[in-house]
C-alpha positions as CSV (number, residue, x, y, z in Angstrom):
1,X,61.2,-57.0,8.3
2,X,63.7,-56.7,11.3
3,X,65.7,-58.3,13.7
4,X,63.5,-61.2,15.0
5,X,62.9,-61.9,18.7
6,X,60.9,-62.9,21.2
7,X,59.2,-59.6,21.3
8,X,59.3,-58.7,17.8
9,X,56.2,-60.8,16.7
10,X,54.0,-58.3,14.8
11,X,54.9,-59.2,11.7
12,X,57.2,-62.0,9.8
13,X,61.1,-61.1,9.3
14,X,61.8,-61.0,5.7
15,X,65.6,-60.2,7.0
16,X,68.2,-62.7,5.9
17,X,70.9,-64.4,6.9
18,X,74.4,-65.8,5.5
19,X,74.0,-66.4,1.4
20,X,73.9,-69.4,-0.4
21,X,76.2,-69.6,-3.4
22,X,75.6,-67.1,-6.4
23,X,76.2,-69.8,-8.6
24,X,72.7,-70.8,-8.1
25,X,69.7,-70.2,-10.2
26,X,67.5,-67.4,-10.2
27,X,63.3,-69.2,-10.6
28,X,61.3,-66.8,-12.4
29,X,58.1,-67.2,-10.8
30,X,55.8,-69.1,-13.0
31,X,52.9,-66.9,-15.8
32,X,49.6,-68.2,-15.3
33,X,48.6,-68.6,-19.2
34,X,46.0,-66.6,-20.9
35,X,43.2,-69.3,-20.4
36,X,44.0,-70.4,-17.3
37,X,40.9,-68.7,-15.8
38,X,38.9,-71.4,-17.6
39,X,40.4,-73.9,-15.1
40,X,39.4,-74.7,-11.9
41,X,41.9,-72.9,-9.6
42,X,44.0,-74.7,-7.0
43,X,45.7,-73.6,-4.2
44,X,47.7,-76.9,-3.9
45,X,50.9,-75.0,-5.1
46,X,50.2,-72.3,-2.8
47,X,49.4,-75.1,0.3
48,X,52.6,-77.0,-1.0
49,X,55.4,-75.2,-2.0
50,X,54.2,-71.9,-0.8
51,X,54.2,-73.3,3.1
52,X,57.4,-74.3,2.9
53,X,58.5,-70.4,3.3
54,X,55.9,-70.3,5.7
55,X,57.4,-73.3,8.1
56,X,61.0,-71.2,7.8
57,X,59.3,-68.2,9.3
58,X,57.2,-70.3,11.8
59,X,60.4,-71.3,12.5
60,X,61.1,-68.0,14.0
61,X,57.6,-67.7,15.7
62,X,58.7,-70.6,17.2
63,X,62.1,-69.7,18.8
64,X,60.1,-66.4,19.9
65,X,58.0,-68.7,22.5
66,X,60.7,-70.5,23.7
67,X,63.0,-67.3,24.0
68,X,60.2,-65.0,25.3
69,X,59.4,-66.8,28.4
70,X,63.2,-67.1,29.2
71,X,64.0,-63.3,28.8
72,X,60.6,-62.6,30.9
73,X,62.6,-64.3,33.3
74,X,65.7,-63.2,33.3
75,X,65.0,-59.5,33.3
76,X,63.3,-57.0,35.5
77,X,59.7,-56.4,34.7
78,X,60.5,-52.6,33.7
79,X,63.3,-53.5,31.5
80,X,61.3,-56.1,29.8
81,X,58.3,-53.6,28.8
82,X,61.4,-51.5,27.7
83,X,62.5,-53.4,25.1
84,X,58.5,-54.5,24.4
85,X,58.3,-50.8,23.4
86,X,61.7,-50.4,21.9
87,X,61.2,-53.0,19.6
88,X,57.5,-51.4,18.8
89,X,60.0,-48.2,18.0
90,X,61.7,-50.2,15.9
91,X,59.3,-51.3,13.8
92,X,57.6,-48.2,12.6
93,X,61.0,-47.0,11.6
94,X,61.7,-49.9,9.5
95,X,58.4,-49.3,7.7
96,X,59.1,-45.5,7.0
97,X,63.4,-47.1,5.7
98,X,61.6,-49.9,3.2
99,X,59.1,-47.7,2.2
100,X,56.8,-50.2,0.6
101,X,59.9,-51.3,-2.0
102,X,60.0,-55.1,-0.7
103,X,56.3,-55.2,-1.9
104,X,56.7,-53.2,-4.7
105,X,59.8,-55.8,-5.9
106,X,57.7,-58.4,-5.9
107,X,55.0,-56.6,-8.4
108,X,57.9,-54.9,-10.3
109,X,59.8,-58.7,-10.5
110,X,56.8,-60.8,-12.1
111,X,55.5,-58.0,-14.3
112,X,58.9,-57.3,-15.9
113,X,60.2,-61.1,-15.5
114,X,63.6,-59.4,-14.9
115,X,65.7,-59.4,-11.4
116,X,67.6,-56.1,-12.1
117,X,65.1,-53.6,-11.0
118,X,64.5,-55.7,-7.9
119,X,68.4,-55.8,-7.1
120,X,68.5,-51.6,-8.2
121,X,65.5,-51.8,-5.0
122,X,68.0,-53.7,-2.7
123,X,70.2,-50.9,-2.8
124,X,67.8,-47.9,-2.9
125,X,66.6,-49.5,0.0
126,X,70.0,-49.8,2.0
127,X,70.5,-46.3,1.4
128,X,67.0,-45.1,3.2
129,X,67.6,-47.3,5.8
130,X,70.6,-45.5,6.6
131,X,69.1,-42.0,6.3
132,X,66.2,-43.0,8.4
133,X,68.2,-44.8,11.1
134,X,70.5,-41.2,10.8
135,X,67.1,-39.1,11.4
136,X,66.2,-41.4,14.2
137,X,69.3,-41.0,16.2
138,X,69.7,-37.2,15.9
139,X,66.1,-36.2,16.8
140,X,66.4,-39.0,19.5
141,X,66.2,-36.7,22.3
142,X,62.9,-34.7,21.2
143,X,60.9,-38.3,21.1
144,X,61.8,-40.7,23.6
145,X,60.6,-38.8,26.6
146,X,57.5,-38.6,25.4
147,X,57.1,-42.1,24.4
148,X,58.0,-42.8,28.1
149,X,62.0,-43.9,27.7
150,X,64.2,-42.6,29.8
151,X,66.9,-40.4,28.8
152,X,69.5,-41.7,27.5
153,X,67.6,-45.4,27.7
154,X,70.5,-47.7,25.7
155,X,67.8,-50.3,24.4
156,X,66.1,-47.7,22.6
157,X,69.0,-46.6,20.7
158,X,70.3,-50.2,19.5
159,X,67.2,-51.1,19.2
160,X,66.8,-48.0,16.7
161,X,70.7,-49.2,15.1
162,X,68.7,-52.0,13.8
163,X,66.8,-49.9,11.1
164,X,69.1,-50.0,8.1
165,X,70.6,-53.9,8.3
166,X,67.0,-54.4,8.9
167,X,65.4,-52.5,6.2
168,X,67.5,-53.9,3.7
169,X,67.4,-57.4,4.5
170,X,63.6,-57.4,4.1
171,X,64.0,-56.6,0.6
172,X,67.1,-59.4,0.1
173,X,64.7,-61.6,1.6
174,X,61.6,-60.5,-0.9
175,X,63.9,-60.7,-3.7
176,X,64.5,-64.4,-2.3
177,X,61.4,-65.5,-2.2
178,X,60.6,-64.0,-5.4
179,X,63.1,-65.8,-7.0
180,X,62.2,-69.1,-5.4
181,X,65.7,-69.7,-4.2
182,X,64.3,-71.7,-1.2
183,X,67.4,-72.6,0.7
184,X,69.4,-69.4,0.5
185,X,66.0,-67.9,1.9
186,X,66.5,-70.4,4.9
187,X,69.6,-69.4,5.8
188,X,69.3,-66.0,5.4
189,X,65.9,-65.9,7.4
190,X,67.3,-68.1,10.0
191,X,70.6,-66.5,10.7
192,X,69.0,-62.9,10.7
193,X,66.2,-63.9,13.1
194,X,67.0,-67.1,15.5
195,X,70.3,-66.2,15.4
196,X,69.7,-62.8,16.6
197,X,68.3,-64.4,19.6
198,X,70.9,-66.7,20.4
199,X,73.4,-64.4,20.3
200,X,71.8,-61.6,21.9
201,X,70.7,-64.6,24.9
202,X,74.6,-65.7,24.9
203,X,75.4,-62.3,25.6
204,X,73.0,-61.7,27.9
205,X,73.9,-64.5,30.2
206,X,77.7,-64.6,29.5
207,X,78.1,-60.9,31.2
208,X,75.9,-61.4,34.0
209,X,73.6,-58.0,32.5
210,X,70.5,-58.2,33.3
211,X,70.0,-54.9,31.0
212,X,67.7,-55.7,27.6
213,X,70.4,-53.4,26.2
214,X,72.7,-55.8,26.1
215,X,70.3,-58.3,24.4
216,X,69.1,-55.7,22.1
217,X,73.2,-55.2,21.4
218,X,73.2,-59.3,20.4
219,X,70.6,-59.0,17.6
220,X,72.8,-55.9,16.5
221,X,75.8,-58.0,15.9
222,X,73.6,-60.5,13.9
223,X,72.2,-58.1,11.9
224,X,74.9,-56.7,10.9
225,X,76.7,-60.0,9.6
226,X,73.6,-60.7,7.4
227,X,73.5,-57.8,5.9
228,X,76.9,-58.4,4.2
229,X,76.3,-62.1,3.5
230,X,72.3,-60.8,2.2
231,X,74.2,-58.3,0.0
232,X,76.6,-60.7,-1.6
233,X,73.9,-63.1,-2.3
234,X,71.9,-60.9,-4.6
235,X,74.7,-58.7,-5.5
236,X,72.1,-55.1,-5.4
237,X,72.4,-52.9,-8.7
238,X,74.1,-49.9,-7.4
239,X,74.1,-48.1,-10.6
240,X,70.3,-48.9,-11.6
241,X,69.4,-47.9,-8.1
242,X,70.6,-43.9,-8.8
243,X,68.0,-44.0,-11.9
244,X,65.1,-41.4,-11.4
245,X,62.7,-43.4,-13.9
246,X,62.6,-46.5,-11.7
247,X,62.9,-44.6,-8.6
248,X,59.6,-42.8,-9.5
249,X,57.8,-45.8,-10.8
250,X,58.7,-47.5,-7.7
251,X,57.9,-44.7,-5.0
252,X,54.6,-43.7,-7.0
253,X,53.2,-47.8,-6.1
254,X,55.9,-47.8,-2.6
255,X,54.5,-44.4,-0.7
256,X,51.3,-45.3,-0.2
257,X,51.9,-48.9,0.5
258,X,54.5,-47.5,3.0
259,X,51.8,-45.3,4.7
260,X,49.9,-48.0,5.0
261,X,52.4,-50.1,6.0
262,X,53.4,-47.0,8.6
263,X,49.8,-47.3,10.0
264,X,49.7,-51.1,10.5
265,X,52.5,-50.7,12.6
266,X,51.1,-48.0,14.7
267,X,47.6,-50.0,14.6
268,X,50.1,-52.9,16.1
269,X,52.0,-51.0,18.6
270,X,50.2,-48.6,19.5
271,X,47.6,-50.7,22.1
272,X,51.3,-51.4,24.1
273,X,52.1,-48.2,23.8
274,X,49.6,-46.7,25.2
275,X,49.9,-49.8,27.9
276,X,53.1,-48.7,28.8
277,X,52.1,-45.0,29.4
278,X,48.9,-45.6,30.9
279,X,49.7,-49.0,33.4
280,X,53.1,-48.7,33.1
281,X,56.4,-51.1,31.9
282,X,55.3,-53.7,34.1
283,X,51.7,-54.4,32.5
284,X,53.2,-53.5,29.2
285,X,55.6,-56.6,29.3
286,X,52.4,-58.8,31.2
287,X,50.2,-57.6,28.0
288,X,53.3,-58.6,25.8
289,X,53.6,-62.2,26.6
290,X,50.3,-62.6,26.2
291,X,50.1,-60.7,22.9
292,X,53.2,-62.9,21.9
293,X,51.0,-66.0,22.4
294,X,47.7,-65.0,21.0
295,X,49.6,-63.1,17.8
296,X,50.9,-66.2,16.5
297,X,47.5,-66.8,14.4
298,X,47.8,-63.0,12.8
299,X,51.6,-63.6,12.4
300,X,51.2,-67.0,10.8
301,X,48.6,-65.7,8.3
302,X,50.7,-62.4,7.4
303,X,53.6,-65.0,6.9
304,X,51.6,-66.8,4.6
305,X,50.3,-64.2,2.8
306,X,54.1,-62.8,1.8
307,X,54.9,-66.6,0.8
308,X,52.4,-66.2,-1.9
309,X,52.5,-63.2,-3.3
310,X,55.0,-63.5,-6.1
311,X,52.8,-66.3,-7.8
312,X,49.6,-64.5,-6.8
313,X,51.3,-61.5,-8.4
314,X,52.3,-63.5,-11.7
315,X,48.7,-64.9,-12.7
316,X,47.6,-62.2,-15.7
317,X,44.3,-63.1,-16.5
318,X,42.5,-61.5,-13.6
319,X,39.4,-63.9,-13.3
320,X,41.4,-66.6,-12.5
321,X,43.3,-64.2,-9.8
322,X,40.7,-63.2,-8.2
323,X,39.6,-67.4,-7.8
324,X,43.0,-68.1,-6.6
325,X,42.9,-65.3,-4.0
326,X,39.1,-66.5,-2.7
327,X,40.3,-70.2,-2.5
328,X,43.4,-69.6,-0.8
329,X,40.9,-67.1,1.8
330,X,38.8,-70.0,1.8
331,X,41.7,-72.1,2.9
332,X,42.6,-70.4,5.5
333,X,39.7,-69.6,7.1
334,X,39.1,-73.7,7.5
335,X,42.8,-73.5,9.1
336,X,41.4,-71.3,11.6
337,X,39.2,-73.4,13.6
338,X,41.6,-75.8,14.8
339,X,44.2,-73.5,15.3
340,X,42.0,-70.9,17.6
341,X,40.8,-73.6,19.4
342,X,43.8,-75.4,20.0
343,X,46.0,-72.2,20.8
344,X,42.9,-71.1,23.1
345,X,42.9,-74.8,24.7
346,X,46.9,-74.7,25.4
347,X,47.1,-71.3,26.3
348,X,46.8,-71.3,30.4
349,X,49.1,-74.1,30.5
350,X,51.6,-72.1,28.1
351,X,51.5,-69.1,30.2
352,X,51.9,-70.6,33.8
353,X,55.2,-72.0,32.1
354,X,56.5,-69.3,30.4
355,X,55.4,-65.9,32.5
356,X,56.9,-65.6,36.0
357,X,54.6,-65.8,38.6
358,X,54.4,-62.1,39.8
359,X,52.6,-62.0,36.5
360,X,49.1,-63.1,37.9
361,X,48.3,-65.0,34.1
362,X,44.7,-65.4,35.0
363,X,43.7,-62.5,33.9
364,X,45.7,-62.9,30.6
365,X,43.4,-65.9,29.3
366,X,41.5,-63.1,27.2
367,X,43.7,-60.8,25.7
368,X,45.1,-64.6,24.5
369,X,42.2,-65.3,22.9
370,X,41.0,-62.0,21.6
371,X,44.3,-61.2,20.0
372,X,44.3,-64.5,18.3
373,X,40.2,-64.1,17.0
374,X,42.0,-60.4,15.0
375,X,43.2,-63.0,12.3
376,X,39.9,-63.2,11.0
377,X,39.7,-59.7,10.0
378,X,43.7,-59.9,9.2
379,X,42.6,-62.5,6.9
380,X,40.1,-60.6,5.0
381,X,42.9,-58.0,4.4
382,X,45.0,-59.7,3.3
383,X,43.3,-61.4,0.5
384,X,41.7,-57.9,-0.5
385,X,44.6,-56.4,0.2
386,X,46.6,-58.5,-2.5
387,X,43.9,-58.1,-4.9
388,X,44.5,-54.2,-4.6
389,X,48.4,-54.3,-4.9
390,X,47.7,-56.5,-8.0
391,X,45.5,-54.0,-9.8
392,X,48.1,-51.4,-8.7
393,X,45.5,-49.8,-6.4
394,X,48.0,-48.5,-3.2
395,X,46.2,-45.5,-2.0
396,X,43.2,-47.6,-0.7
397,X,45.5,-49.8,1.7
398,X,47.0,-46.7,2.8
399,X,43.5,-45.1,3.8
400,X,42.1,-48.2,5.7
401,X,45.1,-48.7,7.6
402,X,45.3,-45.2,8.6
403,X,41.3,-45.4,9.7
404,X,42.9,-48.8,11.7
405,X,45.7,-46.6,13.5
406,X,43.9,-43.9,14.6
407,X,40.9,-45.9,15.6
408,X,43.3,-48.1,17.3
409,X,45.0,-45.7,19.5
410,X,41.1,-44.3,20.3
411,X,39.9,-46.8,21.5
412,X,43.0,-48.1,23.6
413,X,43.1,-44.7,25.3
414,X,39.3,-45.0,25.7
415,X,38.8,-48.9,26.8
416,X,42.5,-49.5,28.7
417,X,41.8,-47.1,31.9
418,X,38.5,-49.4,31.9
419,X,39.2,-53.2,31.1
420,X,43.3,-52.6,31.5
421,X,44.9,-55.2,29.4
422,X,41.7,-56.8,27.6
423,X,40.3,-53.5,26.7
424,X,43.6,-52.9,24.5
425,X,43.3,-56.6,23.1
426,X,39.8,-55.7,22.3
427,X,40.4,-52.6,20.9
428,X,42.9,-53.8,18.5
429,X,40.3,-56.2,17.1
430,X,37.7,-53.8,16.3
431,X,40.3,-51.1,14.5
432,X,41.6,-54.8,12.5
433,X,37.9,-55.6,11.3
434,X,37.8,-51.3,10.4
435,X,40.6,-51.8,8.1
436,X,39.0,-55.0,6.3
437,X,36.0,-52.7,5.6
438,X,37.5,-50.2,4.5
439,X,40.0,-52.5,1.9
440,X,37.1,-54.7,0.7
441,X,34.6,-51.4,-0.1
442,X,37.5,-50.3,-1.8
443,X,37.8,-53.7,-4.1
444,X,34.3,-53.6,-4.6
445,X,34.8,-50.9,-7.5
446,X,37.4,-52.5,-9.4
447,X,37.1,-56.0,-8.9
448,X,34.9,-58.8,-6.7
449,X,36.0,-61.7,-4.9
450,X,34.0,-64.8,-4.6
451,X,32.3,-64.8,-1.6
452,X,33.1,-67.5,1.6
453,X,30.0,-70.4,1.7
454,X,28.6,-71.2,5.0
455,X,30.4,-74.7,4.3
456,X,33.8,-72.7,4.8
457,X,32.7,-70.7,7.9
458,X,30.3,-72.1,9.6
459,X,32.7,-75.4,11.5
460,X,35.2,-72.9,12.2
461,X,32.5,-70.3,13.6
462,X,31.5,-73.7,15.8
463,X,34.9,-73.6,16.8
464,X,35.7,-70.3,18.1
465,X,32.7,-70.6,19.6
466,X,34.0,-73.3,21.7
467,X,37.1,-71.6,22.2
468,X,35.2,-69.0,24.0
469,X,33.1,-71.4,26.4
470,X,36.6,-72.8,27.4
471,X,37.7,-69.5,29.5
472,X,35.1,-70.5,31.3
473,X,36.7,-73.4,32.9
474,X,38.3,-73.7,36.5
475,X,42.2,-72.4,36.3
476,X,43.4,-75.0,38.1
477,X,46.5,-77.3,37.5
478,X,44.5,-80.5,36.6
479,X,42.2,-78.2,34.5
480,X,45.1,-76.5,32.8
481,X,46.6,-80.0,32.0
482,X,43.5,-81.2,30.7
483,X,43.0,-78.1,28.4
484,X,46.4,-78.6,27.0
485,X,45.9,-82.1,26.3
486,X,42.5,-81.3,24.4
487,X,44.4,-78.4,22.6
488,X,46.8,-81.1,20.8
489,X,44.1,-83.4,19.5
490,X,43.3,-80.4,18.0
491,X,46.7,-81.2,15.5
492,X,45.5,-84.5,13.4
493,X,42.3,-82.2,12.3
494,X,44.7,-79.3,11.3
495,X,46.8,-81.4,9.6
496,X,44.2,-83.2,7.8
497,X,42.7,-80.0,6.6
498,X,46.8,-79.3,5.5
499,X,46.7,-82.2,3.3
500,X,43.1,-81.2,2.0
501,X,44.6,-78.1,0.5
502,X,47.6,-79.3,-0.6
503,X,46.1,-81.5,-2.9
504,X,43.2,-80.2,-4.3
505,X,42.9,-77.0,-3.1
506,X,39.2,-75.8,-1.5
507,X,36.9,-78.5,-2.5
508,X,34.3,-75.6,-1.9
509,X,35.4,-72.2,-3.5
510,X,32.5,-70.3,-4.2
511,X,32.4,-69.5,-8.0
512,X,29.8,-66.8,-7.4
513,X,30.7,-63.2,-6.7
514,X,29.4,-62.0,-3.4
């Protein structure tokens, strides 16, 4: 991942921050044994340990909201959709630097049970960062016209700067997790992403700017320290990384998941995009505050999916993978119910405090909950999605996402000029639930998952549901209050479904295929 800040919210930051000492051991990630699919599975280790990666990058999802609001504030509206699209920028180009490697460390790391192929990765992936950022920056002038950036516009080129600290620190940060090495992961997460945001805030109030430039310039700086701390925590195999053989065996599984990857982002940007060219910088940062809101849900189950992937990745026996994947699904999907309704609940309050009011946040109510209901279909990916990686199987990922994009971008240029900022919300949904199709007929001839029992879905169907009646109510201050206050009861039945999971995993896993 990137630079983390209060725009940058379409995926977790795997970039890293200052290193904890070498001195300390390297986990291998635990080998399911041979029998183990003749055990019940469990996704208490997953709902235990595994969350605790997951609460360092809520962390950052966290320090997005606060600083979001505050930068919506501080800068103009058009300056504020600039570095909304900058940022979007930014992110494709960090897919096209990793190339798919951070994932492909993780497979390469608990098949082999060895870290120097993933630190020979670190580096190959340092070195594409800087030739993409290198690319970026020459051909500068041909793209950002077009893309509706002004000439010379100063956000977009820091904000393109970021690519190679970036780019490698996503794969320090795999490497990280993959080793368990939960505190240096911490720091490294923390310093790369909330400090970013600090520093790039301090200097955007200690010089008076009111230019995202100079914010963009902060998480720069930041970047650029964590690289060298990231580097001299996993010390990167220079040598190895010059190899051909494990250049090849990691580009031949990396490519397509890089495509994919590629098309993601585009799917993810390209509804503010096309915002920003259609309604202009104004609605584009309007649609982005909401968007921020709403996207915690995908964001939080993306983080959560990267958490677990090195011990998804180390289970052999395939049976019991493919249990572990449906009950951690399973899991998840009974997480959802009270934390759409909640976020749904909360929401008008949350935006009359955090958007100015030029930004008429009414109207935003819906693109709020219909960017929150596309981590239901960001769900399904993800678990078939793993199970594809697993078997090796890239190519498919690559395909659905690219159906995603370019249905994406479709439908945004076909639904925006008619619903404005909803239509692109709703459009994003429908391309989401494309690529889960697509990813789970592509499972279905290599492996099945068990399917999710109405005893899963069904109370959390009840409650997005609800969720839906609730836009219904008055916008009024009392009203707002009210909602908000309904929205935290909504944390005791989350937590107790936390607690549920952690220890014993989904007491209702379906054991048939489906």
């Amino acid at each position: 991942m990137t630079a983390v800040d209060p725009l940058h919210t379409d995926r977790p930051s795997r970039a890293g921050g200052p290193a904890q000492q070498v001195l300390e051991p390297s986990v291998a990630p635990a080998v399911e044994p041979a029998g183990a699919a003749a055990t019940e599975p469990s996704t208490g280790p997953l709902f235990g340990r595994g969350l605790l990666y997951v609460a360092v990058w809520a962390l950052q999802l966290l320090s997005s909201v606060v600083f979001a609001p505050v930068l919506a504030h501080l800068l103009p509206p058009d300056q504020f959709g600039q570095l909304a699209a900058g940022i979007a920028v930014h992110q494709v180009l960090v897919v096209a630097a990793v190339v798919g490697l951070d994932q492909v460390l993780v497979l390469l790391r608990a098949e082999d049970g060895v870290d120097r192929p993933a630190r020979a990765l670190v580096a190959l992936g340092l070195g594409l960062g800087v030739l993409v950022t290198l690319v970026a920056v020459a051909t500068l002038p041909w793209w950002s016209g077009p893309l509706g950036f002004g000439e010379g516009s100063r956000v977009l080129l820091v904000t393109v700067a970021w690519t190679a600290p970036a780019a490698c620190l996503q794969l320090v940060s795999a490497l990280l997790l993959a080793q368990d090495r939960f505190r240096a992961f911490s720091v490294v997460t923390l310093l790369s992403g909330v400090g970013g945001q600090v520093v790039g805030m301090a200097l955007l109030l200690g010089s008076g700017s009111r230019v995202a430039g100079t914010y963009a310039l902060g998480n720069l700086v930041t970047l650029s320290l964590a690289l060298v701390v990231g580097l001299l925590m996993v010390r990167p195999g220079w040598r190895a990384a010059l190899g051909p053989a494990l250049a090849r065996r990691a580009l031949s599984l990396g490519v397509p998941l890089m495509i994919g990857s590629l098309a993601v982002y585009v799917l993810n940007a390209g509804d503010r995009i096309v915002v920003q060219r259609l309604l202009g910088s104004a609605e584009a940062g309007r649609y982005q505050i909401a968007y921020t809101i709403g996207n915690v849900v995908v964001m939080l189950l993306a983080v959560t999916s990267g958490a677990w992937a090195p011990r998804i990745a180390a289970i052999r026996d395939e049976s019991h993978r493919w249990a572990v994947i449906a009950s951690a699904r399973d899991g998840l999907v009974r997480l959802m119910g009270p934390v759409i309704l909640g976020l749904t609940l909360g929401a008008p309050f949350v935006l009359d405090v955090v958007a100015p009011a030029s930004y008429d946040t009414g109207p935003l109510l819906p693109v709020v909950l219909l960017v929150a209901l596309a981590g239901f279909p960001v769900l399904a990916s993800a678990a078939t999605g793993r199970a594809l990686i697993t078997l090796r199987a890239t190519a498919p990922l690559a395909v659905a996402a690219g159906v995603a994009a370019v249905l994406n971008v479709g439908l945004n240029l076909v639904l925006v000029p008619v619903w404005e900022l909803s239509g692109a919300a709703a459009a994003t949904v429908v391309a989401f639930a494309a690529q889960a199709g697509v990813q789970r007929l592509a499972l279905a001839r290599r492996a099945t998952l068990p399917r999710l029992l109405p005893g899963v879905w069904v109370p959390t169907a009840v409650a997005v549901a609800v969720a839906v009646a609730t836009l219904e109510l008055p916008s009024t201050l009392t009203w707002d209050a009210a909602r908000a206050a309904a929205g935290l009861a909504c944390l005791p039945w989350l937590v107790v479904q936390l607690r549920v999971l952690r220890d014993t995993g989904d007491p209702q896993r379906a054991d048939q295929p489906g």
